[in-house]
C-alpha positions in Angstrom: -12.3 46.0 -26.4 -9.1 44.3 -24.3 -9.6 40.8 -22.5 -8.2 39.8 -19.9 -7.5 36.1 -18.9 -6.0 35.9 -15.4 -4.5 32.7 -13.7 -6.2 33.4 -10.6 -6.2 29.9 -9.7 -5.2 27.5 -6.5 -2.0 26.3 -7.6 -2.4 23.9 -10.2 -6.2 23.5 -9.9 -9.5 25.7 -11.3 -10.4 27.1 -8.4 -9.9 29.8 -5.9 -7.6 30.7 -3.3 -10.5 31.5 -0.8 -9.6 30.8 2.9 -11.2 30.3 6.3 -11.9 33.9 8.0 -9.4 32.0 10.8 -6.7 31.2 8.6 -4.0 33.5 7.5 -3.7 34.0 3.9 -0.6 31.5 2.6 -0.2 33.4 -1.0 -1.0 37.1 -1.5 -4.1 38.0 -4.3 -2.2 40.4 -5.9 -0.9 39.9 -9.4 -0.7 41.7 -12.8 -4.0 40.6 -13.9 -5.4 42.7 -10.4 -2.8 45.8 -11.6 -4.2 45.7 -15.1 -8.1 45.6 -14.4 -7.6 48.0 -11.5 -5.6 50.6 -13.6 -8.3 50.2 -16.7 -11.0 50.3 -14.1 -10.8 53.6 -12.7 -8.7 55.4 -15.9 -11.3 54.4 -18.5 -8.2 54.2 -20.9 -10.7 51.6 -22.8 -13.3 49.0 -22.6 -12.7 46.1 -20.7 -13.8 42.6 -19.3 -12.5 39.8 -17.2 -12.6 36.0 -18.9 -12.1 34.0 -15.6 -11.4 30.1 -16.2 -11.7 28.9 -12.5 -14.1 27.9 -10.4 -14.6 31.0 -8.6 -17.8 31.0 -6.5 -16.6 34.0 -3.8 -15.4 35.4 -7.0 -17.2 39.2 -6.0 -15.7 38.9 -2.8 -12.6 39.1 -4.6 -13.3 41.5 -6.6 -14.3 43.4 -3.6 -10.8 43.0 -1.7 -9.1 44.0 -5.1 -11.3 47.3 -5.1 -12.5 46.4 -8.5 -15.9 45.3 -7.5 -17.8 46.6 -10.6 -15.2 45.0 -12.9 -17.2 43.4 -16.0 -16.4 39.7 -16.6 -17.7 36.3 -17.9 -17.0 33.1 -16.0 -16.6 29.7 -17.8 -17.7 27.9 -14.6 -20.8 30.0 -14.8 -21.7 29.4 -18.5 -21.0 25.8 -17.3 -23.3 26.0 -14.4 -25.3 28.2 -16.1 -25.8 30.7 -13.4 -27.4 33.4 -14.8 -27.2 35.5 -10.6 -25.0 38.5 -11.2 -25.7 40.3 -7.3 -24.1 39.1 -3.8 -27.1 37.6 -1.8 -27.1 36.5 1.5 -27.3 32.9 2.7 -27.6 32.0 6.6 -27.0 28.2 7.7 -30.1 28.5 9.5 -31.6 28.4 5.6 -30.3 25.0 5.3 -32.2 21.9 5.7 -31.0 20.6 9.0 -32.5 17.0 10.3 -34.5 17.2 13.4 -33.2 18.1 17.2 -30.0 20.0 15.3 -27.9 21.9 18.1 -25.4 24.2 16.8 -22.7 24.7 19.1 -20.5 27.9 18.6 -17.0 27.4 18.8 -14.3 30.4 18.4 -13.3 29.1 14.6 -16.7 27.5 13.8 -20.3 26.6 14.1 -20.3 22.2 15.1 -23.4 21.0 14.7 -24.9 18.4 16.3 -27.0 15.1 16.3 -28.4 13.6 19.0 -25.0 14.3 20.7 -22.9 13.1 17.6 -20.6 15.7 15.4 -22.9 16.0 11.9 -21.4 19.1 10.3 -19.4 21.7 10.6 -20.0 25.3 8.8 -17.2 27.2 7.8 -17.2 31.2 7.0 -14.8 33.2 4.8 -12.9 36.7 5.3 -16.4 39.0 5.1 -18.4 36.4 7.1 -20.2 34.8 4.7 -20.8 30.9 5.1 -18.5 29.1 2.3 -18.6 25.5 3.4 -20.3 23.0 5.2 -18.6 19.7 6.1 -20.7 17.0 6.9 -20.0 14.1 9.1 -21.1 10.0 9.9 -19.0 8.5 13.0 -16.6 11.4 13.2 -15.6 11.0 9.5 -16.2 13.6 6.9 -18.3 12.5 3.8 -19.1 15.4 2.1 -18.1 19.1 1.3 -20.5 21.1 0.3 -19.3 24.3 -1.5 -21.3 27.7 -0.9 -21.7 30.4 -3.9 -21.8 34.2 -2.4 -25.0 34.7 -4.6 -26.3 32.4 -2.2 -26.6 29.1 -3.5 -25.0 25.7 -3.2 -22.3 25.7 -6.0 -20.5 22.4 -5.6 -20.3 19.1 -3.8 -17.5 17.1 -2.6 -18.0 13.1 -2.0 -15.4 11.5 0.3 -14.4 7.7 1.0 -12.5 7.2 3.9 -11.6 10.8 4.4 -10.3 10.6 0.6 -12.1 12.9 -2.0 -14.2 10.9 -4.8 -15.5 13.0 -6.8 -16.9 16.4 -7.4 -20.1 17.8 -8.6 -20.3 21.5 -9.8 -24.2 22.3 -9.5 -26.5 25.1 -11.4 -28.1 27.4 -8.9 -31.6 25.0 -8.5 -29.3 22.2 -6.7 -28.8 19.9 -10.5 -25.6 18.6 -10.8 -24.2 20.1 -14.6 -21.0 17.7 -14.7 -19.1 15.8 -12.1 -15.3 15.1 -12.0 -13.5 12.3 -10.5 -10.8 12.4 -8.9 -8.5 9.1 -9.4 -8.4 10.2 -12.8 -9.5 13.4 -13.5 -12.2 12.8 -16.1 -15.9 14.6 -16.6 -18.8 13.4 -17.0 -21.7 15.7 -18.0 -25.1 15.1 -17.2 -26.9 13.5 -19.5 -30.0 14.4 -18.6 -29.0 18.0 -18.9 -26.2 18.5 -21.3 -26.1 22.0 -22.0 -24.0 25.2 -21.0 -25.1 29.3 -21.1 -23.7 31.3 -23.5 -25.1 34.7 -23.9 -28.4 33.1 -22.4 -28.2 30.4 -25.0 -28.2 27.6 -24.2 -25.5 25.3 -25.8 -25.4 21.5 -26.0 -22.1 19.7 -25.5 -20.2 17.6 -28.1 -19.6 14.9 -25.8 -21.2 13.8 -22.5 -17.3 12.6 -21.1 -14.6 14.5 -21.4 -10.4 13.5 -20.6 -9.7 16.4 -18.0 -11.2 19.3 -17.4 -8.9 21.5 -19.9 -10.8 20.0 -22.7 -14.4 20.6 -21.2 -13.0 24.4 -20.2 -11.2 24.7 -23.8 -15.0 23.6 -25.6 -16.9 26.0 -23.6 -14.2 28.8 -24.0 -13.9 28.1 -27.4 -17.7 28.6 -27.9 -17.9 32.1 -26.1 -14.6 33.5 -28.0 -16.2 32.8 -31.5 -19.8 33.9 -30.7 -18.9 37.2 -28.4 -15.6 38.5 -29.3 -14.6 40.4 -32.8 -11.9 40.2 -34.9 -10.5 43.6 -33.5 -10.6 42.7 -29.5 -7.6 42.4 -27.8 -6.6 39.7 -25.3 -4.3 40.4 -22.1 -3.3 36.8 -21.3 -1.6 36.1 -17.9 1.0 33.6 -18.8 0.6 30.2 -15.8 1.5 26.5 -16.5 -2.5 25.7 -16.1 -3.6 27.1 -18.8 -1.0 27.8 -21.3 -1.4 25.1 -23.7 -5.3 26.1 -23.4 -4.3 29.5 -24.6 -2.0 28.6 -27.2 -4.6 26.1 -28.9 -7.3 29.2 -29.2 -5.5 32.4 -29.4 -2.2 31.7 -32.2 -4.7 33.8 -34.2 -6.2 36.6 -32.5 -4.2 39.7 -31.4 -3.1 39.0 -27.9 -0.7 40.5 -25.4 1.3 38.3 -22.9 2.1 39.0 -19.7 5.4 37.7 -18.0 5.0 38.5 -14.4 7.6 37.5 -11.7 8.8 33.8 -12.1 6.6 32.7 -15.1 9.2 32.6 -17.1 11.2 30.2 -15.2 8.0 27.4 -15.6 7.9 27.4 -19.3 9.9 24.2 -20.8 6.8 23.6 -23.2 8.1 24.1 -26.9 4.4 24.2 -28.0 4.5 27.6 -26.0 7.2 28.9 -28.8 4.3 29.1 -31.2 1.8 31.4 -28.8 5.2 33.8 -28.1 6.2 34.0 -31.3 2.5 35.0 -33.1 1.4 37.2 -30.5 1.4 40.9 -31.0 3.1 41.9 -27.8 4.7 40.6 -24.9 5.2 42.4 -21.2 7.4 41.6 -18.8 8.0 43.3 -15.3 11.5 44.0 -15.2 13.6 44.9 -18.3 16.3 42.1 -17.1 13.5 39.6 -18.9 13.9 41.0 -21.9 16.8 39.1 -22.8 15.8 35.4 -21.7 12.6 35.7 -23.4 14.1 36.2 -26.6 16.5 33.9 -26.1 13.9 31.5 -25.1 11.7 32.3 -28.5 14.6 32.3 -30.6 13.6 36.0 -32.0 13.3 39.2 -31.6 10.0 40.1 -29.7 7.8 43.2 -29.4 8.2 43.5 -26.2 8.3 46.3 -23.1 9.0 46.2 -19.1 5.7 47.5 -18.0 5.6 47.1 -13.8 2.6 45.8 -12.2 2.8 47.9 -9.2 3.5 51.8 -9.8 5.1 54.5 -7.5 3.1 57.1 -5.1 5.3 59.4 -3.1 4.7 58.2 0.5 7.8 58.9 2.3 7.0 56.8 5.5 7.7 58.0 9.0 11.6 55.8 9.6 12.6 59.7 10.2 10.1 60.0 13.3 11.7 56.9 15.1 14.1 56.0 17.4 15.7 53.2 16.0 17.3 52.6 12.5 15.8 50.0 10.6 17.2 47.6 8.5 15.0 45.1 5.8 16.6 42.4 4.8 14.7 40.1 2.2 15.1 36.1 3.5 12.7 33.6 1.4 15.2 33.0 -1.5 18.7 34.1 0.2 21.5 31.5 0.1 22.4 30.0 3.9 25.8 30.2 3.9 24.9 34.4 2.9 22.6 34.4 5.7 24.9 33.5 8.2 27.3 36.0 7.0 24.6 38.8 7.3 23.5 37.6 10.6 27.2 38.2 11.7 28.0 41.3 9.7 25.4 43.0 11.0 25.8 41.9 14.9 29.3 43.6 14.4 27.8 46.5 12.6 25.7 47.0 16.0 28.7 47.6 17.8 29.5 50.8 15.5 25.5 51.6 15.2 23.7 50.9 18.4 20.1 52.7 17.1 20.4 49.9 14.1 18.0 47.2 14.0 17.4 44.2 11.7 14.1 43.2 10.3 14.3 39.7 8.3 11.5 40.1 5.7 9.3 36.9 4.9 6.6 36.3 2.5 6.5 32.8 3.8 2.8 32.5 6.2 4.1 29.6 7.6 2.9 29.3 11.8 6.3 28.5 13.5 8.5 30.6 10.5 9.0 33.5 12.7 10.6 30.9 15.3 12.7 29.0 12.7 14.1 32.5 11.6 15.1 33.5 15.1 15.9 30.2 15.9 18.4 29.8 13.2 20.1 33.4 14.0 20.4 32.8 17.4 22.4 29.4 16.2 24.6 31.3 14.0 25.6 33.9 16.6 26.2 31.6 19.7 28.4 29.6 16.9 30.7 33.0 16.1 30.7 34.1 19.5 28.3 36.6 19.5 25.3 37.5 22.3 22.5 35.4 21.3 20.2 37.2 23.0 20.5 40.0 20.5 17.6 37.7 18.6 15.3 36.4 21.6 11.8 36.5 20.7 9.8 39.6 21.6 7.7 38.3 25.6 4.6 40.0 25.9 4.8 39.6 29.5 8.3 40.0 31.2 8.8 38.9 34.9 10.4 42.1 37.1 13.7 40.6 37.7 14.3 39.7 34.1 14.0 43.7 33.1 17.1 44.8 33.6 18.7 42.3 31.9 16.9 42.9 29.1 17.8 46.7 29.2 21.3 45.8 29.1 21.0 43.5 25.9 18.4 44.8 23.6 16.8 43.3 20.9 18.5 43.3 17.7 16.8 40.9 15.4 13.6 40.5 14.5 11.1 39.3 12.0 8.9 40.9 9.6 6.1 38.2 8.1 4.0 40.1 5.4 2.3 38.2 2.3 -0.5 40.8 1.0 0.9 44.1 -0.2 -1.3 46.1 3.0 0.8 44.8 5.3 4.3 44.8 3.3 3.4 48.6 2.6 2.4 48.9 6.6 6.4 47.5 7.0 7.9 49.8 5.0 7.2 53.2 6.3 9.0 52.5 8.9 12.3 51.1 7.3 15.1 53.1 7.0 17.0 50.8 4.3 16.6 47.9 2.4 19.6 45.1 2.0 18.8 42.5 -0.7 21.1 39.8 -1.8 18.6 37.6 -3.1 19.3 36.0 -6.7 15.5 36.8 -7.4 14.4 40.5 -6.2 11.1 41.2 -4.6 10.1 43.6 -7.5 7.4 45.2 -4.9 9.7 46.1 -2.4 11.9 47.4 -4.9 9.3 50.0 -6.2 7.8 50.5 -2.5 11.3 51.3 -1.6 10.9 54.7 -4.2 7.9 55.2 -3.3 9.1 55.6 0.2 12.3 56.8 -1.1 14.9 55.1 1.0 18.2 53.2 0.0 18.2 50.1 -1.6 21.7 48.2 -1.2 21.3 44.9 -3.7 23.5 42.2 -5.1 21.1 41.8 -8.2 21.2 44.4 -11.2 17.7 46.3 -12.3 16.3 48.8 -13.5 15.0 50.4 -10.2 18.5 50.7 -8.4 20.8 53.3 -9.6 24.2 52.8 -8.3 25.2 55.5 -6.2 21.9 57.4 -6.0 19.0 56.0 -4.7 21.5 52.7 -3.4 24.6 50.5 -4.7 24.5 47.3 -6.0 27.3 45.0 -4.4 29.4 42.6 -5.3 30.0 41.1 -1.7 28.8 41.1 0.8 31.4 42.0 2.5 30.8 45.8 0.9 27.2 45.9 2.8 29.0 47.7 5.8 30.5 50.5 4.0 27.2 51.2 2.5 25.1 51.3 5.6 27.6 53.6 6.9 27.2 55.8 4.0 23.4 56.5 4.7 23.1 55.6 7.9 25.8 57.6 9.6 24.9 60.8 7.2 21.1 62.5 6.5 22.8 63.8 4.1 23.8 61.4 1.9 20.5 60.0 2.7 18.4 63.1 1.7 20.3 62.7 -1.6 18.6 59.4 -1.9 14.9 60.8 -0.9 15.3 63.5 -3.7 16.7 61.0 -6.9 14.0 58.3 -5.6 11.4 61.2 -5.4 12.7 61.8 -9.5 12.8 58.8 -10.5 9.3 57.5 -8.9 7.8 59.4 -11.7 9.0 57.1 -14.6 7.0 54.2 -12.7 3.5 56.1 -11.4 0.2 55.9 -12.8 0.1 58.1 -15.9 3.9 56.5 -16.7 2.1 53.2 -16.9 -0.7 54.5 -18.5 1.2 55.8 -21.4 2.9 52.6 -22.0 0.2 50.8 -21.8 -1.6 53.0 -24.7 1.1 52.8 -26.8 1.3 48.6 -26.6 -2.7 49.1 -27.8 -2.0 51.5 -30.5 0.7 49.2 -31.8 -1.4 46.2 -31.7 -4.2 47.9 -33.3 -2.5 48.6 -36.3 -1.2 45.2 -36.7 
């Protein structure tokens, strides 16, 4: 059987990313962990099971999002806990004990309830609509959070001082606290009057009723369930994070595990005690084969090792052939300023040649006013060199009559493209017509959704997923972005070229591509 240990965590804390059904998602869900469990989920390629570390109590909603909803796993909070509630179950707020004369007032983000005409809670629903928290209030200052399982139960309890967050209490499903953690120092204390945790509905006693961190409690109670449910011969997938590395390192030097390296992991790791874990393990994956190198160089060895991407290619060639316009994506989040402002004028000039061209400034960045800081900052560069400003006003859902044909006469140029879950940067490019990225760290998911849609890639950065000269360049300067926009804009032909080697070379990064090389990293781990 293969493991997998994700770092599905928020930040640097063990718990979830969850969010208010109101809020826009800040970070997108989707990692290797979700590729790996989806693509052993629905290939059968072998047995599997999730080993989840955080504090997860929407975790099936998750699950549901990631379409994986049947995905076997075992949660350390829940052995904790000891929750034993495996199904979703409803849980209204009209459940809860409320003191007398309550009135809930409805508001367009929440349910406020009331008092006896003072503010006494608040109840707070996620993405599907189920409650997740209730904030409670004296004299308009909150004093406690109370956290909501979707197997409907009370999971955990937040106590505040002064709006400041004491300590926290993670409950088992009859409303006992199990152990509670304090916040100005980040010890645990377990409850003495019921010190035990579930592991394979046994229960076990803890060695200590106080523990340093929460590391060591997780580490004990991990420790307990690899040794009593795993074999000799199991396999561990192990999502490399800074959380939870030195956990992973303390109980897995000797078991046959896999690491995965997924986009900027590497960059985080300037433990030496990680040297150890890299250099015993069986295997290591990366995404991209330019990590190959730095990962040796960073162990100090030669490593098994292969590029396997999370995210493979399906032929979906998009519709920028149906429209109008010509569009242009340009990735922003980790681009140089100074090499913004020089795209921002290179392509203003490149309008004059291309009038159907259009820019769309890609952002994985949810921030509220980003979109306005974007075109704010473009419009500053092009009054500064000159150039019609108005080329990046922000889209008016309402126009006045006498501003329309002024608008006709200038059109819109610029705009901005804010996606942070794959849906909606998949949604953005079927409708590109090229991608220009001279970022110093490539969006590896464009990059594969650009095959997959089969259009040009023109990129500063070398990898394995540009060819030069067939399905895009890679340039040295930016000054050479021109002549390649010209090359496959200005000719379908050149550009049908592209859609054919794209087309060719999508099939060294679909499904039964990554199934093959993930067989063959089992096969060799097996035998070791």
């Amino acid at each position: 059987m293969i493991y997998f240990v994700p770092s599905w965590y928020h930040e640097d804390e063990y718990k979830e990313n969850e969010n208010y059904w109101y809020i826009s998602r800040q970070v997108t869900e989707f990692d290797d962990s979700v590729k790996q469990v989806q693509m052993f989920n629905r290939n059968n390629i072998m047995d599997y099971k999730i080993l989840n570390l955080s504090h997860n109590p929407n975790f099936r909603h998750f699950l549901h999002r990631q379409s994986v909803f049947h995905a076997p796993y075992w949660s350390c909070f829940d052995a904790i806990q000891e929750i034993k509630r495996t199904k979703v179950d409803i849980l209204s707020y009209r459940d809860l004990m409320w003191p007398d004369h309550t009135e809930f007032v409805y508001t367009p983000f929440c349910i406020v309830a009331y008092v006896n005409n003072e503010k006494y809670a608040e109840i707070q629903f996620g993405e599907d609509g189920n409650m997740i928290e209730v904030l409670l209030f004296q004299s308009e200052n909150m004093v406690r959070k109370n956290i909501y399982d979707d197997r409907g139960f009370l999971s955990a309890t937040i106590v505040y001082d002064s709006g400041i967050p004491v300590y926290k209490q993670y409950l088992n499903d009859k409303g006992v606290w199990k152990i509670c953690q304090f916040y100005e120092d980040g010890h645990i204390e377990v409850n003495p009057d019921d010190p035990f945790y579930l592991i394979n509905n046994k229960r076990v006693k803890f060695e200590s009723v106080q523990y340093a961190n929460m590391d060591s409690l997780i580490e004990e109670v991990f420790s307990t369930y690899l040794d009593e449910m795993t074999e000799k011969s199991d396999i561990f997938c192990l999502a490399m994070h800074t959380l939870h590395h030195d956990l992973l390192e303390s109980l897995f030097t000797q078991r046959k595990t896999i690491l995965s390296f997924y986009q900027n992991r590497m960059e985080l790791f300037e433990d030496a005690e990680l040297k150890s874990l890299i250099c015993s393990t069986n295997y290591c994956i990366v995404d991209s084969k330019h990590k190959i190198d730095p990962l040796e160089k960073y162990a100090g060895k030669t490593l098994p090792i292969v590029d396997i991407t999370p995210f493979d290619t399906r032929a979906d060639f998009g519709i920028s052939q149906q429209l109008t316009v010509q569009n242009i994506l340009v990735p922003i989040d980790s681009i140089e300023q100074s090499k913004l402002e020089t795209l921002i004028v290179l392509f203003a000039k490149y309008f004059e040649t291309n009038e159907t061209a259009r820019v769309h400034f890609f952002t994985r960045d949810a921030a509220w006013n980003r979109v306005d800081s974007i075109l704010d900052f473009t419009r500053d560069v092009l009054k500064a060199n000159g150039l019609d400003e108005r080329l990046a006003r922000k889209e008016e859902q309402f126009k006045a009559e006498f501003d329309l044909d002024e608008d006709e006469k200038v059109p819109i140029k610029f705009f901005v493209d804010q996606c942070v879950d794959e849906l909606s940067i998949s949604k953005c490019i079927r409708e590109q017509r090229i991608m220009v990225d001279v970022t110093t760290q490539p969006d590896l998911y464009l990059q594969i959704s650009c095959i997959s849609s089969a259009i040009p890639q023109i990129v500063s950065f070398r990898t394995q997923y540009v060819h030069n000269g067939n399905n895009g360049f890679i340039v040295e300067d930016v000054s050479e972005i021109t002549r390649c926009l010209t090359y496959y804009l200005d000719n379908i032909t050149n550009w049908n070229k592209c859609m054919i080697y794209s087309y060719e070379l999508g099939k060294e990064y679909n499904t039964a591509s990554l199934i093959r090389k993930w067989k063959g990293v089992m096969k060799q781990v097996e035998q070791d």
